[in-house]
N, C-alpha and C positions, 0 to 999 in steps of 0.2 A: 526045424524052422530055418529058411532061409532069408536072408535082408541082405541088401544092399550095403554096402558098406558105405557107397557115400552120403546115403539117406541115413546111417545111422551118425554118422558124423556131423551133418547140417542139423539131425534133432540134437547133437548135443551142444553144437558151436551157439543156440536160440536157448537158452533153458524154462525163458518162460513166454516162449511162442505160442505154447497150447497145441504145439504141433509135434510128434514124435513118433518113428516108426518103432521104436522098443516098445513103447506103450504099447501103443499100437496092437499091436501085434500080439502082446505077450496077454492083452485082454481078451483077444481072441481064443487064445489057448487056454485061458480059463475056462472061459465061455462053455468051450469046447470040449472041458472036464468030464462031462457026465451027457454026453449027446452031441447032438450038431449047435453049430454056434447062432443063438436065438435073442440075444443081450438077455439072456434070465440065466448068468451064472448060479452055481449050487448053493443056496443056501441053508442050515439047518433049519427047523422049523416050521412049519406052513404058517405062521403067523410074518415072520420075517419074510418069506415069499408073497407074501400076499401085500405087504405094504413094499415090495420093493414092485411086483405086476402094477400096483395098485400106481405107484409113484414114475416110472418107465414110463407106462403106458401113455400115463394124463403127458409128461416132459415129452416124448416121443412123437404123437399125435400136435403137439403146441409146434412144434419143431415144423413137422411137414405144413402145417399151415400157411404159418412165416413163409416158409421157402415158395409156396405155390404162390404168395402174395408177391411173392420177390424182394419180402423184406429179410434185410440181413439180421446179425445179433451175434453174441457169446461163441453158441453151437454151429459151429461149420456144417454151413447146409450139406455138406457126404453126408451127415448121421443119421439124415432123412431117407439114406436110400432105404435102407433097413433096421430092423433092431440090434442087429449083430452091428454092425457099424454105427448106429447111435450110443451104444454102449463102448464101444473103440474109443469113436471118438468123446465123451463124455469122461473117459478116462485122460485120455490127454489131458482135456483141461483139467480134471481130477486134480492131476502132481504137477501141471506146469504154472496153472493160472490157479490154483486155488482159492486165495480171497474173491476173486471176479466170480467164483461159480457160486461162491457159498450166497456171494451178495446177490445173485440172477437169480439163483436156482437153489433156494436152499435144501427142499426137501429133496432135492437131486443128488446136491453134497449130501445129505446125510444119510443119507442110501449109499452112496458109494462108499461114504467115511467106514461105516460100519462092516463094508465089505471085504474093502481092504484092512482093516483095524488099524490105519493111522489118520494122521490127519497134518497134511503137508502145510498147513497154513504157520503151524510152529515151529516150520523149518528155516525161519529167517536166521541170516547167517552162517548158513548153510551150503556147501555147493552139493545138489541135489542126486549130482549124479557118484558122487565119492563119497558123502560123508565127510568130508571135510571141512572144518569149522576156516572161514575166511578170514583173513588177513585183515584189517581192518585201521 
């Protein structure tokens, strides 16, 4: 994988922009895991698949609607190009904006929560990109 290094710098100087080419990117390469990148990363189980197609799809299809209305919201209308970049971007806001997704879009958080196995919203106090508990 190659980036930009000053795109990875401006995702880091914003931490809760919702915007980030590490993210980015690195969901792509999930995505990417087991085929071409479809936003239907691997998951174990057909049940866990089928409520994350089931949850994508309804968020995904809601997205492009928006955008052809030319109404804004949360998901940056890019996610609408495709499912591989709805799922990109739905990861940003995953780790950046997380309380704002969980409250927009919860069965969205919780598909992603489950995916990634954390859950960034209890990472107050936190600087998200070290790990390091803040000065306060």
């Amino acid at each position: 994988m190659v980036l930009s290094w000053q795109d990875v710098l401006d995702g880091a100087a914003h931490p809760d922009d919702g915007r980030n080419v590490v993210i980015h990117e690195f969901a792509h390469r999930l995505d990417q895991a087991h085929g071409a990148a479809n936003g239907a990363p691997w998951l174990p189980g057909a049940v866990r698949r089928r409520q994350w197609a089931d949850t994508f799809t309804a968020e995904f299809e809601a997205l492009q609607r928006r955008v052809a209305r030319g109404e804004g919201g949360l998901i940056d209308a890019y996610g609408a190009t495709d499912a591989a970049e709805f799922f990109a971007v739905t990861s940003e806001l995953f780790f950046e904006r997380p309380d704002d997704l969980a409250a927009a879009h919860p069965a969205l958080h919780r598909q992603l929560r489950g995916f990634y196995g954390v859950d960034p919203r209890h990472w107050q106090g936190v600087t998200p990109r070290l790990g390091i508990a803040s000065k306060s």
